[in-house]
N, C-alpha and C positions, 0 to 999 in steps of 0.2 A: 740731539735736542733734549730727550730725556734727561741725558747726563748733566746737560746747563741749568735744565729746572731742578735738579737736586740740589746742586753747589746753591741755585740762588736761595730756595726757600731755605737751606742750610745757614746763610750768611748773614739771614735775619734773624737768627735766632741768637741769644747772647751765650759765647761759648759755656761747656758746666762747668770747667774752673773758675772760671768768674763767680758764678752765683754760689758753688757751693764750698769754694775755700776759705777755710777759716784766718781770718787777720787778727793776729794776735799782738800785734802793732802799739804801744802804751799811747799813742794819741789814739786810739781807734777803742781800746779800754776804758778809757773817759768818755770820748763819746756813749757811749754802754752806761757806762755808769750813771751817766746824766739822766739818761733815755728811762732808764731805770724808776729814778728820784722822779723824774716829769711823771711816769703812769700813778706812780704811789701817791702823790699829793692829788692826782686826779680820779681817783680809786668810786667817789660814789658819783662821781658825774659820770663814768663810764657802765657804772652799775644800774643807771635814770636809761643812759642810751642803748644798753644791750635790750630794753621792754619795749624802746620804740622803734628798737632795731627788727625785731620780731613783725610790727607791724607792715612797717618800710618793707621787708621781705617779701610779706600776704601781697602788699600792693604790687610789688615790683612781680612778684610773679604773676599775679590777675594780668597786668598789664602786658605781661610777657606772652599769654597767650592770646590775649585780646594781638597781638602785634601778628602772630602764629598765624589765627584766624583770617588776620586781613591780608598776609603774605597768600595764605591758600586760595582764599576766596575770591581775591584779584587781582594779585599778581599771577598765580600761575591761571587763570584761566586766560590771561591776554598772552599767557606764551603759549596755550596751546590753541588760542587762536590763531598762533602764527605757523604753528606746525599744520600742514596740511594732511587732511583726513587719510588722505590715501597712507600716511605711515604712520599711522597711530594706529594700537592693537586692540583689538575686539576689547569690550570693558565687560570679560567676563573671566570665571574663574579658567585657568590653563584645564583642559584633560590633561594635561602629562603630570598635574599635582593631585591627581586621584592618588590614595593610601596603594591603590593594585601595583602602579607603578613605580613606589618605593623600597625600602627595604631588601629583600632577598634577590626579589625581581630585578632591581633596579643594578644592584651588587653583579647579580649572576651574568649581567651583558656587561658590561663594563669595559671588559676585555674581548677583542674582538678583531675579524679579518676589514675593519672596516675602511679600509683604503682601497678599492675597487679596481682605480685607476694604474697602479700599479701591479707586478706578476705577485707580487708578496707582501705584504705592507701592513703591519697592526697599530696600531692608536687602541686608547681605550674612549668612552663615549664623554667626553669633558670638551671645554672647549680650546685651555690648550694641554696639549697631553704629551706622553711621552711615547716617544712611536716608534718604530722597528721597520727595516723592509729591507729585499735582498737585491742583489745586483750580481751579474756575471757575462763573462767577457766571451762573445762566440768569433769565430772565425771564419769569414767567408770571401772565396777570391784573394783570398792571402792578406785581408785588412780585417784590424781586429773591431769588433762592434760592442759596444757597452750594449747591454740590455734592464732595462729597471720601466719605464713604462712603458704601460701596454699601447703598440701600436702597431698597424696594420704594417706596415714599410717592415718592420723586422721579419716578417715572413717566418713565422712560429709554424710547424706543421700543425700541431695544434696546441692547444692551453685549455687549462680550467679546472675547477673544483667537481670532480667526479664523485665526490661524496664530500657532503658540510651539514649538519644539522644545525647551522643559525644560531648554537649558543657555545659550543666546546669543542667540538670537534668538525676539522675537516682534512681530506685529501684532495692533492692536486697534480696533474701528469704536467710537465711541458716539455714539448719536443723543439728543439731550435739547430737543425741543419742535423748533425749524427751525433747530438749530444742532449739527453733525455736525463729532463728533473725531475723527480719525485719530492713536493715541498706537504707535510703531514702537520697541522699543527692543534695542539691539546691544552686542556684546560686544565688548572685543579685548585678545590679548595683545601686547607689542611691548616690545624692550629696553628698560627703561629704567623701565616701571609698577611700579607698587608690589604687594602681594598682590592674586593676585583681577582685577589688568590694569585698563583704564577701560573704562565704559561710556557709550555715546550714548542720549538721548531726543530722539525727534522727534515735534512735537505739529503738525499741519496742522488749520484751524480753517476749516470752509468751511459754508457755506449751503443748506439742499435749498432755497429759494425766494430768485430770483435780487432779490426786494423787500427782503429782510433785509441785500441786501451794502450793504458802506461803514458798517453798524451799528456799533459798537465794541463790543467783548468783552474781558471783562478774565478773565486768568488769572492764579493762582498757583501757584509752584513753591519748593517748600521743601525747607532740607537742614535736620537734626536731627541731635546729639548723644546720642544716648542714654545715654555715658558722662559726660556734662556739660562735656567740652573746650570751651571759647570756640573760635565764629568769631569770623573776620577779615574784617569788608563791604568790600567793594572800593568805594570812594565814588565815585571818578572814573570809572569805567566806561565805556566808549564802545563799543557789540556791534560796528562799523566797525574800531573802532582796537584798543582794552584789552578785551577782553570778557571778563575775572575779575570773577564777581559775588560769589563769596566762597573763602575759603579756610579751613585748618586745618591740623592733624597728631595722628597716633594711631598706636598702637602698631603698629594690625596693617596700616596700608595707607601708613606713610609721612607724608610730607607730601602735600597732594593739592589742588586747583583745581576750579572750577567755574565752566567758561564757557557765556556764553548767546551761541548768534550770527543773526543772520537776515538777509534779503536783503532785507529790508522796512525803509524809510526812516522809516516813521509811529510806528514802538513806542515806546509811554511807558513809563517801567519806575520802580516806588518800592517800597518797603521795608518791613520791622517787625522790630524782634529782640527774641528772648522768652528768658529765663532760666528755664526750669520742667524740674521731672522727669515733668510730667505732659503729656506730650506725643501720649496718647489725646485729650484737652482741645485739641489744638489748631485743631479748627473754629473751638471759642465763641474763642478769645481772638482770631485771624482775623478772626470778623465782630464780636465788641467792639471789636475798633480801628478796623475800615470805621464803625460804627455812631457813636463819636466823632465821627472824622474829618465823616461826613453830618453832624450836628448842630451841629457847630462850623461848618463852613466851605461846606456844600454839597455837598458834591463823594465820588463813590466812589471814595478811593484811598487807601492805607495813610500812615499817617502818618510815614515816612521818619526815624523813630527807634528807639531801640534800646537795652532794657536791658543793664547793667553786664555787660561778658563775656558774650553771649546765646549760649546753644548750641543755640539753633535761629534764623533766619532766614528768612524769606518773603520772594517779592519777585513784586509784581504787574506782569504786563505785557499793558497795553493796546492793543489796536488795533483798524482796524476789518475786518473780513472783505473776503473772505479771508486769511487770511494764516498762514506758516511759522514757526514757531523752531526750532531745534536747539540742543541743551544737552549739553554733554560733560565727562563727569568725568574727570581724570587725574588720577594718584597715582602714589609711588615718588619720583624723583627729576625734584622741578620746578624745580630752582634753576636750569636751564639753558634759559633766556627760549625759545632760537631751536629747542631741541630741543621745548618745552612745545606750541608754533604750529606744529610741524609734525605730531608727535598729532590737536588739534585738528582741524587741518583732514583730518587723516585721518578726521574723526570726523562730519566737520559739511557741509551745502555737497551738493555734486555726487558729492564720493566718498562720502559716506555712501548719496546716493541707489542710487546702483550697488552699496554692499553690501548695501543692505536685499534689494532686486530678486535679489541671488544669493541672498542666505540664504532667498529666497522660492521658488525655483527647486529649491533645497537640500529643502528643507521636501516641493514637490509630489513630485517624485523619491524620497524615503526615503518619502513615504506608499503611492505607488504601489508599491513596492518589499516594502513592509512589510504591506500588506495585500492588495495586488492585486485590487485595485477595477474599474480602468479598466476592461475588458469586461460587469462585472456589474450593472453600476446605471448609473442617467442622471447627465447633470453635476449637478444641483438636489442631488439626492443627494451624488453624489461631494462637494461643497461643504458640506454640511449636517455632514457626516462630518468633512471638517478642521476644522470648528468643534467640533464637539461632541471630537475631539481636542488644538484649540488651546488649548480653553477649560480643560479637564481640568489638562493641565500647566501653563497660564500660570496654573491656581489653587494649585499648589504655594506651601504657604511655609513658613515656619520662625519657630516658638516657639520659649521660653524660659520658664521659672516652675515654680511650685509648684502640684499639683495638692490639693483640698482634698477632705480624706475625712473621711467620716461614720462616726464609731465609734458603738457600744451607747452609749445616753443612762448614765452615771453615775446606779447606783439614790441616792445622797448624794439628800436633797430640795434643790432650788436648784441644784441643779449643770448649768445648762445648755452647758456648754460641750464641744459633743460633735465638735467639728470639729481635726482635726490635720492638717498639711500631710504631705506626700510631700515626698522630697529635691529639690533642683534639679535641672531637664532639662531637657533640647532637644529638639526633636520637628520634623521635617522630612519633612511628608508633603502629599496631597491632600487636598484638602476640598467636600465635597459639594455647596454652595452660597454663594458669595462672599458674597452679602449675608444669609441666614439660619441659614447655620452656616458660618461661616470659620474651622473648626478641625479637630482631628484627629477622627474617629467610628474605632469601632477595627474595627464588621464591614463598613462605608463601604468601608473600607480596602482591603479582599479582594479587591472587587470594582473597585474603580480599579485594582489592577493588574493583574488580566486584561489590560488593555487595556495598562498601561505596559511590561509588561515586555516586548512584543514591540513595543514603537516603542525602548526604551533598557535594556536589562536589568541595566546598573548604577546608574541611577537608582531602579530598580524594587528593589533588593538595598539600597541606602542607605536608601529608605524604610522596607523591613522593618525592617531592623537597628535603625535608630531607635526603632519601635516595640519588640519585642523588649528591647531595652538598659533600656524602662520596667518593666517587669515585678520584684516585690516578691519576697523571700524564699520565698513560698508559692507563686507562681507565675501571680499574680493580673496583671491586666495592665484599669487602668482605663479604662474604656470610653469614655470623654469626656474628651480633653486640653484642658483649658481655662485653657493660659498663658502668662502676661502680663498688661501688664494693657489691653494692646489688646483681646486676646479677651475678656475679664475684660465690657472696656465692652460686649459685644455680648449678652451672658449675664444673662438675669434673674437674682435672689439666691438665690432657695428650687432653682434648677436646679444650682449651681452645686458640690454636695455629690458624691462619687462614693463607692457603698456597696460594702465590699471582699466584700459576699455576692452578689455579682450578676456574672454574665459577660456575657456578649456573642456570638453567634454567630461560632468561631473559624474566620471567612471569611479566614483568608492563609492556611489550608491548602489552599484550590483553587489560587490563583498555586503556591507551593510543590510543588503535584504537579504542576502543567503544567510547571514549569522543571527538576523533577531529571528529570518522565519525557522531557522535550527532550536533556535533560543524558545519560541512555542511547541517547537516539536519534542521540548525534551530531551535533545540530541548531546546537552552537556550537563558535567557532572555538576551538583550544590553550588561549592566554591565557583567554577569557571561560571553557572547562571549567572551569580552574584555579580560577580566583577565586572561580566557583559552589559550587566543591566546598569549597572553603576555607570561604569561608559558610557552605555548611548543615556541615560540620564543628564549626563553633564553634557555629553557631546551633542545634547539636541540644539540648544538655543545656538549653537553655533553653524549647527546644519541648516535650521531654519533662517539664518540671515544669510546663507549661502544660497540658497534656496529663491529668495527672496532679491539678491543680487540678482541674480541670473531671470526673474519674474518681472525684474524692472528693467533693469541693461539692455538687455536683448529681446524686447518684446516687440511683437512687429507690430505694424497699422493695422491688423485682423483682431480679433478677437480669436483665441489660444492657435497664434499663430507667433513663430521665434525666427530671427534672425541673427547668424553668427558678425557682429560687430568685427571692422577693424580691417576690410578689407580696400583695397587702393580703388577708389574711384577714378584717376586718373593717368593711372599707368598706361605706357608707350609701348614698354616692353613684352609685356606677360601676353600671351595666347588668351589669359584666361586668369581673370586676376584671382590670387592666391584666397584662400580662407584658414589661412594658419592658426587660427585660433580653437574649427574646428578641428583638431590633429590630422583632417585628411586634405591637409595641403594644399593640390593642384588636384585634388578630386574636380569634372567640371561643374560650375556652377553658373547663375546668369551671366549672360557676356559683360553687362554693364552694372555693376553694383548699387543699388538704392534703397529705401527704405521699403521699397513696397515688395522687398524679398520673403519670400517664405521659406525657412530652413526645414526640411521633412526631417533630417537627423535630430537637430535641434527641439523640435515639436515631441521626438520621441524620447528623448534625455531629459526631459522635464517630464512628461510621464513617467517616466523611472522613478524619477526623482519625488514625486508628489506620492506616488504608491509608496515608497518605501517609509516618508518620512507618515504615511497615513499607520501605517503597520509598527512604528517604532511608537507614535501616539496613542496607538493601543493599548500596547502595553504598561503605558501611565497615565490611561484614562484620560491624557490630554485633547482628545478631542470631545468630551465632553466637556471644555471649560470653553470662555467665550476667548477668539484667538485670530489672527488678524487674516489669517488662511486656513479656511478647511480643506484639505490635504485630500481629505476621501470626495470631497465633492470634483475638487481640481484634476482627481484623478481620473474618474468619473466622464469631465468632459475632455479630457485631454484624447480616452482610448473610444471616446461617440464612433461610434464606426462610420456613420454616415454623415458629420462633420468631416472627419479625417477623409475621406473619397470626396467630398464636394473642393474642400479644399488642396488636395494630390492628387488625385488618382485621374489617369487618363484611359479612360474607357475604352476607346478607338486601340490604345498599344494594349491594355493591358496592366499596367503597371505602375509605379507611385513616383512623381517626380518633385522637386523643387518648384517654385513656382518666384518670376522674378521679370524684370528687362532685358529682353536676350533675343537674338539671332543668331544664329548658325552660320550665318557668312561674317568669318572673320579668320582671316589668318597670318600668319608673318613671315613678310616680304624683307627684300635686302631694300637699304635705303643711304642712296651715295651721305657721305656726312664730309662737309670742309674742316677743319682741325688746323690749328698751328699758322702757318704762312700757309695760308689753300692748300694744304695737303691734305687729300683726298682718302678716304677710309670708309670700309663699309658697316652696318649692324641694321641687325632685324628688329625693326617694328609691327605692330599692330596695326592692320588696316582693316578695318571694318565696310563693306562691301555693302551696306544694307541701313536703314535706320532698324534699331532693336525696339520690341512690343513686348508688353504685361502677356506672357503665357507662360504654362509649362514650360519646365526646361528638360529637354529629351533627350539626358543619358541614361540609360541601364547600370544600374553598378550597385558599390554597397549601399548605396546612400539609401536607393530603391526602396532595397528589402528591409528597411527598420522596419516599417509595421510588422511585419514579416518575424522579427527577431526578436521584435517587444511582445510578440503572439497576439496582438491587436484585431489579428483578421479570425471570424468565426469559424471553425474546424469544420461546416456545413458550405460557407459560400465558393462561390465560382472564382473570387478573385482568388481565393486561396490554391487553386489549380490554374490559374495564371503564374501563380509566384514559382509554382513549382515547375511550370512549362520556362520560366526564365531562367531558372536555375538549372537543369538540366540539360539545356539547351547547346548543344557544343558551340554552335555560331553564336553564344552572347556569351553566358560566365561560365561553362562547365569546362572543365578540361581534366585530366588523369592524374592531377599532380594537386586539384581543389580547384577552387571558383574565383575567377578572376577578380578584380578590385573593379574594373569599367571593361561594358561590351564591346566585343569587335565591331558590333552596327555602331557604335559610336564614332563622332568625326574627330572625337580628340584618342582616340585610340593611339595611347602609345605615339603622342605628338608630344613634342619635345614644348617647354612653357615658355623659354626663352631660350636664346642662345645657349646658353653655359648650363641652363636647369633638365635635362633629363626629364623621360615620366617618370616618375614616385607612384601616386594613386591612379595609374592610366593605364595598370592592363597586371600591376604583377599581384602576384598570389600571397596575402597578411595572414597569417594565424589567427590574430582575434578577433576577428569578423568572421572568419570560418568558424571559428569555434560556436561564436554568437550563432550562426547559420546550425550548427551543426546542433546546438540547446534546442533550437527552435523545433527543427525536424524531429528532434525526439522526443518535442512535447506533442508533436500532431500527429505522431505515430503512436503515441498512447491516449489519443483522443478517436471518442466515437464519430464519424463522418464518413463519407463516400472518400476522400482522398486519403484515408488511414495508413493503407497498405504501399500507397504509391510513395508518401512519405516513409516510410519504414525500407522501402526498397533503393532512396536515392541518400537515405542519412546512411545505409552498409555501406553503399559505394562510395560515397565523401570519407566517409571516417575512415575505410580503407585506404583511398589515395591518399589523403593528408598522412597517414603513421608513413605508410611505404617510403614515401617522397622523403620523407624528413629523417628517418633513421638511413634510406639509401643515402641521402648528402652527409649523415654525420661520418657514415664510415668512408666515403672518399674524398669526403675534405677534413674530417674533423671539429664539424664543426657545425652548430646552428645558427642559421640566420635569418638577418632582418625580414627578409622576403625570399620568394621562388617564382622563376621565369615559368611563366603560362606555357611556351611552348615548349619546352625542354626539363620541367622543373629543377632546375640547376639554381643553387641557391645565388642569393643575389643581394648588394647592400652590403652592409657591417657585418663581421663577424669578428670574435662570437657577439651573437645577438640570444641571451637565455634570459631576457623582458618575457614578452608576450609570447614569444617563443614556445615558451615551458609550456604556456596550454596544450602541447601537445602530451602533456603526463594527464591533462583530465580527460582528454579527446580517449586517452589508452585507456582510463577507467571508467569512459563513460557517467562523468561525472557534471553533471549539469545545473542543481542544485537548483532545482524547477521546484516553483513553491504552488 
């Protein structure tokens, strides 16, 4: 289609031999000649029209902008009143075009691990870029398995970036059956690179059982066009002598090289070049060329061809174990052969071994520095920590695309078409799980950068701002970034909808209050104040309409009472209908959904929210100007202690609940179903045993203890020795491994939601509720009060089971995850899961960042 719109718009134009060849034709010289004698005898009448000519211009151009004027003025406001609000972008300046985020800053990330999704994968932060990732062929049961994204089914002992500092450097282990990768990859800038500098991969390919060496291993390493530039294959290639396996050029990096070198005598190295834009596809077209190749001729190797201008390239390299490559990209100016080879070798070889080894030194030093570990915990620990670290930041990456929203279905009959996109964007942030969510989660988010922004606090400002810059005219900000069509391939289809009535727990107001209250504390240097302050300068008017969303959207029929929108009033199916919007799921909430719901979690994320944005107004005297929210008042009645207990709290248990239409008799029953010609089939429904009443809703769980973890309750009262009698309590949330998500006195305990849904939030053990748990008790263990001590003796015990549990599952699975079984704490969920995960490196430093 593209190709038809060139030939056309081509077709209308008059060829340039036509207009600009000379006709030296003797009829065509008299014409001339005439044309000539015509201006001369017209010589002062054209000299009268060139002064009125002048004027004609002034008008034509007045009138040209008079035209201008009325083009803007109304015609584009009737097309954007045809554009619906929900995808129109805040009408305010971006943070990501703050000066902080240009320049150097903006240079130095460019280059990056930001492909998540897969074991290896670099792009730089553009929207289409030129990208890199590895692939290699394991063996198991005698059938060979491609490996390139990350997914559970490949049964990896383990994976992940065991050391990554987020801008240059990282290391990565993967074990996959008895054949163990080491992938190291390094940054550098040096005269003469192009944008963004080069970088090095070094892939070392060894054996845990000394029976498997001299095996042969084949790997693949690909570079990709996204913008559909043709490579240039290097045919003659020798990794001794020529070691360019391919080349190109592009706008943003130059002209640029790609050498492979190794010390290893035995590598066989062959080829494939693909012409496609669909380069998520590039496993299958990889293993249909292997799949040929075997059938044809025997043999697993790429078939050393290459479609017309390919802008992607593969090139497998065989050998047998042990053995190294080193692969180094350079860009900018490579016409200079002997300048090229000496890069290179800066890059490859022995000096690269001696950079890795400093940037690893680099790395243990700024961790110790940044958390100050070393005295508190064992090395098993100290280790488990840089990974659950390394892994966090080597999972940053960087999107591009269109987000797809779900409007109100069109009452029209037949009109299904209820899906509209969001503008283009970019999104550069963490992501909770490499191979089960490799994308943005927006209350994910919050929570990953507790932890980042005190390892890189302008990394940690880029990701916000990112986010932030997403957010819609209203102030809405979709909870699920799911673009490109990389992410796109990892997303079932019915998930892939995001509803502009649903929020999200606004988890980047904790990061945000730890950094400005740092920000008074004097805790950063001139420069970083500066650029902080400049940040949440820009970044307010955008928080406040966020702010403000969530003040309207979800406000309930009380007075500073919030309900999470968007849950099913009518579901057949669910135990317990879902509130996916607050991210805890199938946590229980009233049995029947309505307006007269009060969300205790909710009620307390708006308190966050209102303090933080009171303490960022501070610091720019904004609340001494007249403003449509005062922030400090809102705060004020949000934390009333005795509002909050009139409206939650149930005296008789003890404890803080929900408040909504609900009964407790209701459960799901088998319910015969007719289908097809009467054939008969069974599924569970919902049956409700009871009419449901405006009370309390009476589960124990996280939701409980938010007063509790927002520190709302006074360090003197009784309820505050209730919270602590729940928490420690073995028969409700204690257990040796941390504090369960929902009590065992509860009747959804660990009740399944519907047939096929599992419990999620019904009894297993999360990290960042513990952790929130875990700030709390050490804020009221350093508070004066009768329960001081008793607090100070259940946060040792917490803080103990959570490291134990979590460093015992990484060393016998390899790995951190989503959740931990209450009763066995055996990890459970996704893994790796190094999101929220990681808070166990604050939990190790005790790091809570209590203002």
């Amino acid at each position: 289609m593209a190709g038809g719109g060139r030939t056309s718009a081509r077709s209308r134009i008059k060829p340039a031999a036509d207009a600009n060849d000379i006709d030296d034709s003797p009829r065509n010289a008299k014409r001339n000649l005439k044309a000539r004698k015509d201006r001369s005898r017209d010589h002062n009448y054209i000299r009268i029209f060139d002064v009125n000519l002048k004027v004609m211009l002034g008008m034509s151009a007045f009138a040209f902008l008079v035209i201008l004027f009325l083009i803007r003025h109304l015609v584009n406001p009737a097309e954007e009143a045809r554009r619906p609000r929900v995808v129109t972008p805040f009408p305010a300046p971006k943070v990501m075009d703050l000066p902080q985020f240009q320049g150097e800053h903006r240079e130095s990330l460019y280059w990056g691990t930001y492909r998540p999704h897969v074991y290896l994968g670099i792009r730089a932060r553009t929207p289409q870029s030129l990208i890199a990732g590895l692939m290699w062929i394991a063996v198991k049961d005698g059938r060979y398995l491609m490996r390139h994204v990350c997914q559970d089914s490949d049964e990896l002992s383990t994976y992940g970036w065991t050391h990554h500092n987020g801008r240059d450097f990282g290391h990565q282990v993967l074990v996959d059956q008895d054949l163990m990768l080491t992938t190291s990859f390094l940054k550098s800038k040096v005269d003469g690179c192009g944008y963004g500098g080069d970088w090095a991969v070094r892939i070392d390919v060894q054996s845990k059982q000394s029976k498997w060496n001299e095996d042969t291993t084949h790997l693949f390493f690909y570079m990709a066009d996204e913008d559909g530039n043709a490579l240039s294959l290097s045919r003659d290639f020798d990794i001794h002598e020529d070691s360019i396996l391919v080349s190109g050029s592009r706008m943003d990096v130059g002209g640029w090289q790609l050498h492979l070198k190794s010390m290893q005598n035995n590598l066989e190295v062959h080829f494939a070049g693909f012409k496609t834009n669909h380069i998520h596809n590039l496993s299958d077209l990889v293993q249909q060329n292997l799949g040929s190749q075997a059938r044809k001729f025997g043999r697993l190797q790429l078939s050393d061809t290459s479609d017309d201008s390919p802008n992607i390239l593969v090139f497998q390299i065989s050998a047998q174990i042990p053995f190294k490559i080193d692969i180094a990209f350079v860009s900018g100016n490579v016409s200079q052969s002997s300048r090229v080879e000496e890069r290179v070798r800066s890059l490859t070889g022995t000096i690269l071994t001696g950079q890795l080894r400093e940037k690893q030194r680099e790395f243990d030093a700024k961790y110790e520095k940044s958390f100050n570990l070393a005295d508190m915990i064992d090395s098993e620990s100290l280790n488990v920590g840089k990974a659950a670290l390394g892994n966090l930041l080597g999972g940053i990456g960087y999107f591009y695309g269109q987000s797809k929203i779900s409007l109100p279905r069109d009452p029209n009959p037949g009109d299904h078409d209820n899906l509209i996109s969001y503008w283009p964007a970019e999104l550069y942030t963490a992501v909770p799980s490499r191979p089960f969510f490799p994308r943005g989660f927006l209350w994910d988010e919050g929570f990953h950068q507790l932890l980042i922004w005190r390892w890189d606090v302008h990394i940690c400002l880029d990701i916000i701002g990112h986010w932030l810059d997403l957010m819609n005219v209203d102030g809405w900000i979709p909870r699920e970034q799911i673009l490109g069509a990389e992410a796109l391939s990892k997303v079932p289809e019915e998930f892939v909808p995001q509803h502009p009535t649903n929020g999200n727990p606004p988890t980047l107001f904790l990061v945000l209050r730890e950094i400005t209250h740092s920000l008074k504390e004097k805790r950063f240097d001139a420069t970083e104040s500066e650029e902080i302050s400049s940040f949440l300068e820009r970044a307010f008017v955008r928080l406040e309409a966020w702010f403000q969303w969530f003040n309207t959207t979800q406000l309930g029929k009380d007075r500073s009472s919030y309900y999470w929108h968007g849950r099913d009033s009518t579901t057949t199916r669910e135990l317990n209908a879902k509130t996916l919007s607050s991210g805890l799921d199938d946590y229980p909430r009233a049995s029947h959904p309505s307006e007269d719901e009060r969300h205790l979690d909710l009620r307390c994320w708006m308190y966050l929210a209102a303090d933080c944005m009171h303490s960022i107004a501070e610091l720019f005297d904004k609340d001494n100007k007249p403003r449509k929210q005062d922030y400090g008042t809102t705060a004020k009645q949000l934390s009333d202690f005795e509002i909050l207990n009139q409206m939650h709290f149930d005296y008789a248990y003890g404890a803080y609940f929900d408040f909504g239409n609900h009964t407790e008799k209701v459960r799901l029953s088998w319910k015969e179903k007719k289908v097809g010609h009467n054939y008969a089939t069974r599924e569970l429904v919902r049956a409700v045993l009871e009419r449901p009443e405006l009370r309390l809703v009476p589960h124990v769980g996280y939701v409980s203890l938010f007063p509790f973890m927002g520190k709302l309750i006074p360090p003197g009262s009784w309820i505050l020795e209730k919270q602590l009698d729940l928490i420690s309590n073995q028969s409700i949330l204690w257990t040796d491994y941390g504090l369960r998500s929902l009590a065992k006195t509860s009747s959804l305990y660990m009740k399944r939601n519907t047939e096929h849904d599992p419990p999620y939030w019904r009894g297993p053990i999360w990290m960042n509720f513990n952790y929130l748990i875990l700030s709390a008790l050490h804020h009221y263990s350093n508070e004066d009060g009768p329960y001081r001590d008793r607090a100070r003796a259940i946060y040792n015990d917490l803080r103990g089971n959570l490291i134990r549990n979590v460093v015992l599952n990484y060393h016998q699975t390899g790995f951190l995850w989503e959740q931990y079984d209450q009763k066995k704490g055996k990890g459970k969920g996704t893994r790796p899961f190094t999101g929220w995960t990681s808070l166990v490196v604050l939990i190790m430093a005790e790091a809570y960042g209590e203002t």
